[in-house]
N, C-alpha and C positions, 0 to 999 in steps of 0.2 A: 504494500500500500504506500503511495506517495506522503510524503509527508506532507503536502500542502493540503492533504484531504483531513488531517485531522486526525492525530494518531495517537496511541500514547502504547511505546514498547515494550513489548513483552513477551510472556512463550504463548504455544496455543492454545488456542481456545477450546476448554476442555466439556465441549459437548460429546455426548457417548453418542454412537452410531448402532444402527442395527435395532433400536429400539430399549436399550433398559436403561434407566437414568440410576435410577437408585431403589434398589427391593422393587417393591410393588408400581412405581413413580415411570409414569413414561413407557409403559409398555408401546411397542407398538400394533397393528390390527392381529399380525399374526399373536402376538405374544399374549393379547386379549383372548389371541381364539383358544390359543393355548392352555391361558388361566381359567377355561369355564367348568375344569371338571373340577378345579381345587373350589370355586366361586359355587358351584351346585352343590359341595358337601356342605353347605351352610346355610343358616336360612338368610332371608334375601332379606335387605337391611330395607325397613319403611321409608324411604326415602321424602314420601312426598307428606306423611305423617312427624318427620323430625323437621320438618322444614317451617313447616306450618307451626311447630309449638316453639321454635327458635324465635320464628319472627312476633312470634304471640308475648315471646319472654321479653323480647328487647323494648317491645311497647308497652307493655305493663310495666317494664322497672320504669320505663322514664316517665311514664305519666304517673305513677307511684312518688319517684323524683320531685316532681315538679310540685305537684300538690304537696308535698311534704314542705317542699321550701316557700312556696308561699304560705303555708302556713308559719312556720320560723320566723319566715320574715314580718309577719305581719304581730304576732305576737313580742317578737321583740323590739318595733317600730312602735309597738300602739299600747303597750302594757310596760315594758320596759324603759323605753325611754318616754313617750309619752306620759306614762301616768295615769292610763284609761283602762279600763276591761275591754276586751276583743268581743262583739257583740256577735251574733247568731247569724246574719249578713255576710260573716264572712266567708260561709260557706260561699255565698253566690260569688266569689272571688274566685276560688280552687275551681269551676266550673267554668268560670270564663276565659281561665289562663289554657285550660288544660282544652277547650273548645279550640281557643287562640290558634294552640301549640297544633291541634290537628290540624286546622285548617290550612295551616302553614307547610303540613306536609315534614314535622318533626319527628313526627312517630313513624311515618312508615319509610324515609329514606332510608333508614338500613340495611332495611331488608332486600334491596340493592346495590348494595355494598360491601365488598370484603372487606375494606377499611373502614368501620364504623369509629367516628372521631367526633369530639364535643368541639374543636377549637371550628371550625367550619362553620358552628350556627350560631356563634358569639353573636355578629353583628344581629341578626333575630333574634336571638334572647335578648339582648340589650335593649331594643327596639320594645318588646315585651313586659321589658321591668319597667320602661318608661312610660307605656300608655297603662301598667298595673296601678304604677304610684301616680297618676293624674286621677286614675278612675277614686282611687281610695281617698285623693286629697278634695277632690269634688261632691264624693259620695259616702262621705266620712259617719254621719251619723249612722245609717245602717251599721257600720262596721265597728263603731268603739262606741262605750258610756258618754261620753264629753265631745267635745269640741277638740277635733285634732288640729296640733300646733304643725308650725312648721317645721321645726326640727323634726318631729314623730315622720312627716312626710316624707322629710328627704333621709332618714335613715331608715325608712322600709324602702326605699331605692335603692340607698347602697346596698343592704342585704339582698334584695332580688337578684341584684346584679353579679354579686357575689356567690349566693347559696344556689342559682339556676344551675348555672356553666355546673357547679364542683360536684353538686347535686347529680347533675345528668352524667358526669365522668362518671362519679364513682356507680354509680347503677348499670353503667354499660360494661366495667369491671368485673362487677358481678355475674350480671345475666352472661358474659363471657366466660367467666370460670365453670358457671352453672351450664352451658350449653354444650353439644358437643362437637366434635370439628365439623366444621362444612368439605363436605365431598366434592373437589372438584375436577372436570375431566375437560384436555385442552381439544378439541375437534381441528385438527390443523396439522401445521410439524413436528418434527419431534424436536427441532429448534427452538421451537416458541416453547413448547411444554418442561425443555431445560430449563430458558429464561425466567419461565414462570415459576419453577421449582426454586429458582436461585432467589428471589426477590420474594417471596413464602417465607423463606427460611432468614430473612435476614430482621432483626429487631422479634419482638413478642407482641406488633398490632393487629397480629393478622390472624384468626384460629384457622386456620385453613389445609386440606393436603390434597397435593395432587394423587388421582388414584391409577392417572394412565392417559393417553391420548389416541386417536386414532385420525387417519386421514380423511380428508375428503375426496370423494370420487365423483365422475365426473357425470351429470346429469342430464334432462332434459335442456333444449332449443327452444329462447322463445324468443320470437319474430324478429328470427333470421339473426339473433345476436351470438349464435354459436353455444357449445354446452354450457351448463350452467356448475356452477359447486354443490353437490349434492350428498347430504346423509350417508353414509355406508348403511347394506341392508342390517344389520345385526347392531344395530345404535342402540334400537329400544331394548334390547335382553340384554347388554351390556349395561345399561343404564339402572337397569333392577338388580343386577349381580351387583354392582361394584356399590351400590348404594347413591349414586353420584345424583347430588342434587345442584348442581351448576357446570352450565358448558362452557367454556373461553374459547369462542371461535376465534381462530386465527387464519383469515381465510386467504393471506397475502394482497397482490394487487389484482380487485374485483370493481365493478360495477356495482354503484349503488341498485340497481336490480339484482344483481346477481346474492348482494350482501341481505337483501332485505328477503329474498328467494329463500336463502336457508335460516335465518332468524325466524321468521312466518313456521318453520315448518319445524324446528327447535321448538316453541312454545308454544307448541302441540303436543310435547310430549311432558309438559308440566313440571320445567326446569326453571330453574333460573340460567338467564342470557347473559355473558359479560361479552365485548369485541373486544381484540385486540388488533389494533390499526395497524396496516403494513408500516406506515409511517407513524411510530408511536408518539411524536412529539417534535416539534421543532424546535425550542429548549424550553422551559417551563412554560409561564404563561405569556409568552409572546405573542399570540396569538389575538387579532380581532375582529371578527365578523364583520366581512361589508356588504352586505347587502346591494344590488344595481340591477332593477327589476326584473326580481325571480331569478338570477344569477350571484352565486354567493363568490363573493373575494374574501382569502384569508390573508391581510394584513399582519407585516411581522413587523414589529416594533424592533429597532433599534438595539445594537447588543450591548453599547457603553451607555454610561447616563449620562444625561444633560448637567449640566454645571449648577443649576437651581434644584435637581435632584441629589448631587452628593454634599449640595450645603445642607438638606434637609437632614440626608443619611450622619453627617459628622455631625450636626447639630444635638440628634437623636444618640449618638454616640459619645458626644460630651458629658450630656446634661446627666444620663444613666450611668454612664461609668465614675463620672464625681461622688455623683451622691452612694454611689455603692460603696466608693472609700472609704466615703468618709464614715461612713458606718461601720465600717466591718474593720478599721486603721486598729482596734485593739486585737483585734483576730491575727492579721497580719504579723504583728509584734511577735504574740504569741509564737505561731510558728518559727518564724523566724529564728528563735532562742532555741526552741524545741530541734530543730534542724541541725543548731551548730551544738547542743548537748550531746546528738545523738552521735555525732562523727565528724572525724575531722574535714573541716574544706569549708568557701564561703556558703550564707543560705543561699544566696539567687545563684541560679544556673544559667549562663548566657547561651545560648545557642543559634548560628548565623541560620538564618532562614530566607527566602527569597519572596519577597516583600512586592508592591504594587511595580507595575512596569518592568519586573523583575528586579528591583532593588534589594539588593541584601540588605538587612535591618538585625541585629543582634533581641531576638525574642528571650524573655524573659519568662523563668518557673521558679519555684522554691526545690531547691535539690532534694533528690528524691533517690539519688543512688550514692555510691562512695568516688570518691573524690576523681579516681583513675578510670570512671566506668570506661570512656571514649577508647582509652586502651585497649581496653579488654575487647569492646565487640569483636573484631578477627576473630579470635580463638572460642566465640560462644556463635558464631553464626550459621552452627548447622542446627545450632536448640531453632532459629527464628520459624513464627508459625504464624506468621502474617500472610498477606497472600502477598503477589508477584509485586516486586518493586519497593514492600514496606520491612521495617524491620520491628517484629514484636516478640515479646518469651511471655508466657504467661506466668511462668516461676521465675522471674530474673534472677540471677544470684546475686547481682550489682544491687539490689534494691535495699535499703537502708531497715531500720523497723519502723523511723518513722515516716520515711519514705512509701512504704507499703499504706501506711493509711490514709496520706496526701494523696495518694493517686487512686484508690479505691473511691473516694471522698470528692477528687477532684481539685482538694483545695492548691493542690500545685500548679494550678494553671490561675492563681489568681492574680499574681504580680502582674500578667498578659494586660489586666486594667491600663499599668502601667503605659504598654506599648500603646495604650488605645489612646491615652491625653497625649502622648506624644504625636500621635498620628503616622503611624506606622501599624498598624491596625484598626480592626472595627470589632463590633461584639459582636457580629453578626457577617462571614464570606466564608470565601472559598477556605479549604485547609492550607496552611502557611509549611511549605515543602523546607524538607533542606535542598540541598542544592545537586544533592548527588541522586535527590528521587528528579525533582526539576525537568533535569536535562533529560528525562524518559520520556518529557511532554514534549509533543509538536504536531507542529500546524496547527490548524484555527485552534484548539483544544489552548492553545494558549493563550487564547483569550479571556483567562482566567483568570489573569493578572491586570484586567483592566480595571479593576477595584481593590482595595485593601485586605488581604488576607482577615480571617476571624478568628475568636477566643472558640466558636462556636460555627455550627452549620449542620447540612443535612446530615454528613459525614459524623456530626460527631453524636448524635441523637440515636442514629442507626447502628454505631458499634462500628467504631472508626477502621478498629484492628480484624473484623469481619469483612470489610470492604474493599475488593479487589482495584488497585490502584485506576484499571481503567475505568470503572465503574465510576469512581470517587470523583476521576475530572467529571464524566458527563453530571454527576449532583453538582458540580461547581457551577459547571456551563447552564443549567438547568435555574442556580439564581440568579448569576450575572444577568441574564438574559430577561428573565419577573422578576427583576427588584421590586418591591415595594416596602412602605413603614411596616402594613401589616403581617406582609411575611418575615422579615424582620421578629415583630412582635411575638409569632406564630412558632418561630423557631425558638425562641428565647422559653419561650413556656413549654415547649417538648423538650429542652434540656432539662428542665429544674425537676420532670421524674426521674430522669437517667439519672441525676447524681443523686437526689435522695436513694435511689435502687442501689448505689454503689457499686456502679457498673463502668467510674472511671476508667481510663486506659493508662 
């Protein structure tokens, strides 16, 4: 591959051929036909019965959620701070939220979803708590003994807005732990059904297993447009064996006829439907519909930002990385001491990393190994269990004791603040390479470096050391490309589970 196409080097690409990806995973048609005498010793899994009481779980916990939290919040808006008893009225609140919520189409997005996630319907819950606390501050007496003040009003806001979002996580937690995986089966390559195996397997958001794929074969002509993509005959007995309650077509470069041809004749057979686009993406959300009568243009947004764009992005990055200083400057100390008690060498660790427009910038950690680690890798780099290009041990021997718990913790990447008032960082980009991963990037792929490396990113949410280097640029290229505050935002609140989990790197 040329390098001006966009590359990033490596060994190859370790799709398995012949049809087995892993045990059961990726079968191919034959290997299905194969599996049906082990698949008939068993009884045949209800597929369309666990599907229906999944999708029944996820809506009940969140409208269970939701009523719970506006309850919460109204009692400790209108009783708590207020000063009033919460009157019988308030029932008609939980009814109107949880009406709101369906209407809105809250409760049953999921069930189209393999990534069911709360951060996605922030701005409608927001939107929610805002016309909750107008209704309450309008229609007050029904709801409390007294005359609700303004304070009562605006702190059953804050709570709404607060107890909805954490409300609905945690109930999706739940009904997740409580459900069982979703069966999924890829109708396409056995390409696609790697890719998909690989990106299932990567983080804990997804409860999902691929059970096997099978090909499409080639179908009926209609009006003169040549065969069509069609179902294999043995789809439906396959479907009741394997228990598969969602298909992932991947049906390559087709015709919207031909795509909508075998979707129509899918959800006949009482699955759930996912596509997967020959063209998955053109980098995140770059993308924007133009419409030009009854002709759609897709609009691709610009890969760098505008100049009123990164004032907003550093602006965003001053004001949060300050104030998180300034709060946490006794934490810092702390370690800091704790670091140079435990072994000899300074606390901060410098390390050259290659920084916006490729700039080298010296990043900053609190040490976390013994003073000579650099040495040492040579002679420990057949432990390395990173994928192609990174370097990770998951037992270091270099790792200090209390190194071990800054980086479980995380808290060793906190100094990085540091880099970020200097501006040499942001809190939020692409991962900040050394220089010897670096020069494995090329072609457009480097255009990763058109913004400030981050403390943070998709990379580090998903399991950094999980993440095969080529994969890692395209998550890069993937925000460079959608920047926004909110994603920004979005990513910042999916890291603060990963470190509470202690799932540092």
């Amino acid at each position: 591959m040329q390098a001006d196409a966009g590359t990033v080097r490596r060994g190859p690409a370790k799709f398995l051929d012949g049809g087995a990806l892993a045990g059961d995973v990726g079968l191919s048609r034959e290997g299905l036909r194969g599996a049906r005498s082990a698949d008939a010793e068993r009884e045949p899994l209800d597929r369309r019965g666990l599907t229906r009481r999944r999708d029944a779980r996820f809506r009940r916990a969140l409208a269970t959620a939701d009523a719970f939290s506006v309850a919460l919040a109204l009692w400790l808006g209108i009783h708590v701070v207020g000063g009033q008893q919460v009157a019988g009225g308030a029932l008609l609140l939980l009814f109107v939220v949880i009406i709101a919520a369906k209407t809105l189409g809250l409760y049953d997005r999921d069930e189209n979803l393999l990534h069911k996630t709360t951060l996605e319907e922030l701005p409608a819950l927001f939107q929610m708590a805002t016309v909750s606390t107008l209704l309450v501050w309008l229609l007050s007496d029904p709801l409390a003994s007294g005359e609700l003040g303004n304070g009562a009003a605006l702190s059953i806001w804050v709570f709404l807005t607060a107890l909805m979002p954490l409300g609905r996580s945690l109930a999706r937690q739940i009904a997740r732990r409580l459900s069982p995986v979703e069966r999924c089966l890829v109708l396409g390559s056995p390409e696609a059904a790697a890719e998909l195996e690989a990106k299932l397997g990567i983080g804990g958001y997804v409860k999902a297993d691929l059970v096997g794929y099978m090909p499409l074969e080639k179908g009926p002509s209609i009006n003169g447009s040549g065969p069509l993509p069609d179902i294999p005959e043995n789809f439906c007995a396959e479907l009741d064996a394997r228990g598969v309650q969602r298909v992932v077509l991947a049906p390559g470069q087709v015709t919207n006829d031909a795509l909508m041809y075998v979707v129509q004749k899918l959800q006949a057979y009482d699955v759930k439907v996912s596509v997967l686009p020959a063209t998955q993406r053109t980098w995140g959300n770059t993308e924007e519909v133009d419409p030009i009568h009854g002709l759609t243009l897709v609009a691709i947004r610009r890969l760098d930002m505008t100049r009123s764009t990164q004032l907003v992005k550093r602006a965003f990055d001053l004001t949060i990385s300050s104030l998180v200083l300034m709060l946490i400057s006794p934490l810092l100390a702390a370690i800091a001491v704790a670091v140079k008690l435990d072994s000899r060498g300074p606390a901060l660790f410098r390390q050259r990393r290659v920084g916006r427009d490729g700039e080298p910038f010296e990043m900053l950690k609190f040490r976390s190994m013994v003073n000579e680690a650099d040495e040492r890798r040579a002679e420990l780099a057949h432990l390395n269990e990173a994928a192609d290009g990174l370097f990770k041990i998951a037992d270091d021997p270099r790792v200090t004791r209390v190194g071990r718990f800054l980086r479980r913790s995380s808290f060793d990447e906190l100094p990085q603040l540091i880099n970020v008032l200097r501006g040499e960082m942001s809190l939020v980009g692409p991962r900040p390479l050394i220089p010897e991963e670096d020069v494995q990037i090329e072609g457009w792929y480097r255009n990763r470096l058109k913004i400030r490396p981050g403390i943070t990113g998709y990379w580090q949410y998903l399991g950094s050391s999980r993440i095969p280097l080529n994969e890692m640029v395209r998550l890069d290229m993937s925000y460079v490309s959608g920047w926004s505050l909110w994603k920004d935002a979005r990513i910042l609140l999916r890291t603060v589970p990963h470190v509470l989990a202690r799932r540092g790197q």
